[in-house]
C-alpha positions in Angstrom: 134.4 147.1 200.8 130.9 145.3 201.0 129.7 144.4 204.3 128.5 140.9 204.9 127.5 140.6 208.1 128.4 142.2 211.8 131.6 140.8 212.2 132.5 140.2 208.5 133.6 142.4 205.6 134.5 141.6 201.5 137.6 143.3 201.0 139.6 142.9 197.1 137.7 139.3 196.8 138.5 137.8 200.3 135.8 137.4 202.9 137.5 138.7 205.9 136.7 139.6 210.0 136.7 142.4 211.8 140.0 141.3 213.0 141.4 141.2 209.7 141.4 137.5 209.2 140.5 136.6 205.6 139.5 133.7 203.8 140.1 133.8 199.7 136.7 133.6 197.7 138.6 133.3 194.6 140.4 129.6 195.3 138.8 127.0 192.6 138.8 123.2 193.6 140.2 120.9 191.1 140.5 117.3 190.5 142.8 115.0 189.1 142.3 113.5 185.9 139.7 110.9 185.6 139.2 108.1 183.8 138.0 108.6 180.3 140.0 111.7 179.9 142.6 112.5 178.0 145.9 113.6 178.4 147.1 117.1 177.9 149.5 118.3 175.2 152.7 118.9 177.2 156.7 119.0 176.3 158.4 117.1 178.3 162.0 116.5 178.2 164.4 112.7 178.1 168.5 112.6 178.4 168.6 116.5 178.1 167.0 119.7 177.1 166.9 119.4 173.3 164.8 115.8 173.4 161.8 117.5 173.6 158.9 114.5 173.9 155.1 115.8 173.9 152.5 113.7 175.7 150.3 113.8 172.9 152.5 112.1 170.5 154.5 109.3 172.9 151.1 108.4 174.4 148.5 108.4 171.4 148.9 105.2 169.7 148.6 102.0 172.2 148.5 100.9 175.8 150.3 102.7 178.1 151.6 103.4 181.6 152.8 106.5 183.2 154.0 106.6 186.7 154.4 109.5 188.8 156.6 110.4 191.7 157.6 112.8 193.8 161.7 113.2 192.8 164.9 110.7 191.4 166.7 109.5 193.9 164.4 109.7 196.6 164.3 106.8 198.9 161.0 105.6 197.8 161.2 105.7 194.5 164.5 104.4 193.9 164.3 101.4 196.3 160.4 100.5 195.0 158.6 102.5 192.8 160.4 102.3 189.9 162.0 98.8 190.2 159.0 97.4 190.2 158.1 98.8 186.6 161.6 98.0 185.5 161.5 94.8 186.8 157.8 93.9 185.7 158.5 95.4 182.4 158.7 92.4 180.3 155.5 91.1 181.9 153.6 94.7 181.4 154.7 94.6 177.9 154.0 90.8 177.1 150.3 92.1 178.1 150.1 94.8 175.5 151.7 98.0 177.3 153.7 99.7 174.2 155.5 102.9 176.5 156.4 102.8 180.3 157.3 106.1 181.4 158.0 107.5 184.7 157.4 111.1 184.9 159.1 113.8 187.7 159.1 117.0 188.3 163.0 117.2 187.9 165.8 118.4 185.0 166.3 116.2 182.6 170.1 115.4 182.9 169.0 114.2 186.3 166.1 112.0 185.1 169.1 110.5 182.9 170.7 109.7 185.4 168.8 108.2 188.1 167.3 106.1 185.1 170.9 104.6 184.1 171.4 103.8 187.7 168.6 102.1 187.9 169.0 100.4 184.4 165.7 101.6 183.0 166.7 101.9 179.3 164.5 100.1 177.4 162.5 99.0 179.8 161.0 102.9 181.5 161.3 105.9 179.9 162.3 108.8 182.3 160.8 111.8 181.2 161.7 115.4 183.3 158.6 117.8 183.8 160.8 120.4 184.3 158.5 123.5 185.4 156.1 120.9 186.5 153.5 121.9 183.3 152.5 118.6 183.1 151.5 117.6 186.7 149.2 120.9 187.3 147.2 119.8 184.1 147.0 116.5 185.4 146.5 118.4 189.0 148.6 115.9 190.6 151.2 118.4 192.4 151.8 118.2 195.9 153.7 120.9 197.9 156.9 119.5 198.6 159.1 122.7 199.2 160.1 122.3 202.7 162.0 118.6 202.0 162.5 118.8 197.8 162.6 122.5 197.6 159.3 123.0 195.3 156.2 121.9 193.5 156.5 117.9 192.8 154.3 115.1 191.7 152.3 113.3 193.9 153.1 109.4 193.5 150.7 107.5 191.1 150.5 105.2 188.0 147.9 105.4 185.2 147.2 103.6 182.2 146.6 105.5 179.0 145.1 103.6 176.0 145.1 105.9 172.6 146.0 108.9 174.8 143.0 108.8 177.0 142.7 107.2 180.9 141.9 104.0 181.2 143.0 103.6 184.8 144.1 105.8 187.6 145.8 105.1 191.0 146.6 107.9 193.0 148.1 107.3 196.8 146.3 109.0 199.2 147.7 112.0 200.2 150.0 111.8 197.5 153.0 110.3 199.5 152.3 106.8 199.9 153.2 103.5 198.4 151.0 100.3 197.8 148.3 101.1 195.0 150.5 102.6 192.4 152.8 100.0 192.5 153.9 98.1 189.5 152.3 94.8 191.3 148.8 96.6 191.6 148.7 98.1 188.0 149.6 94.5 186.2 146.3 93.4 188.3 144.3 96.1 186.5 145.5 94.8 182.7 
């Protein structure tokens, strides 16, 4: 125990009062990816738990965009999120975008099937983070365990050319919908 000042103590790495409250001195601020860096090297997983997919490979070679959001089946991004990538796909594509990929923090056999209710294949891949790996190294996870029972994705859309950020739109707070909507990305290509 160090003391700091009159009414202040550093116990075990906190900075705490007199009255025992205690602030952490060992929290480190991050930041979500920025543009001009590339991806991380992550397994993630499509249809089920033996189609392994790694970031590195699927998003190396070309022009391409990865949306984020916060579960399947959610009202949000079943109604608009990813419709609008499914249904701008041809467009995306006719202006050079090789992959679309949605990415949750979800199980895989879910992912498969939110996707076929939505009638994604071959227009958005649906690839399951399933502990999450990806979105911390992207540092786009938002603490949804009250509502979705864990760590999930905040909602956002990128584009990834030769597996580095060319693009990033993140919705404020994580939970909203307008600037990583399909619409809004074709305007950035």
């Amino acid at each position: 125990m160090l003391k700091v000042g009159y009414s202040t103590v550093f116990k075990r790495g906190r900075l705490c009062s007199l009255s025992s409250r205690c602030l952490s001195t060992t929290s480190v601020l991050s930041m979500p990816i920025k543009v001009g860096e590339k991806l991380p090297s992550v397994v993630l997983y499509e249809g089920n738990p033996e189609n392994k997919v790694n970031t590195s490979d699927l998003f190396s070679k070309g022009k391409c965009i990865i949306f984020g959001i916060p579960g399947a089946f959610t009202p949000t991004c079943t109604k608009s999120h990813a419709p609008g990538f499914i249904e701008n796909s041809d467009e995306l594509k006719a202006k050079g975008i090789t992959t679309i990929a949605c990415v949750s923090v979800n199980d895989p056999f879910v992912m498969d099937a939110w996707g076929k209710s939505l009638s994604a294949e071959g227009k958005v891949r649906m690839l399951a983070d399933t502990n999450g790996e990806f979105t911390k190294k992207i540092d786009m996870e938002l603490d949804l365990t009250g509502p979705l029972g864990g760590i999930r994705s905040r909602r956002y859309a990128m584009i990834v050319k030769d597996g580095v950020v060319e693009a990033m739109n993140a919705e404020p707070g994580g939970r909203g919908f307008s600037c990583s909507a399909a619409e809004e990305v074709i305007k950035l290509l």
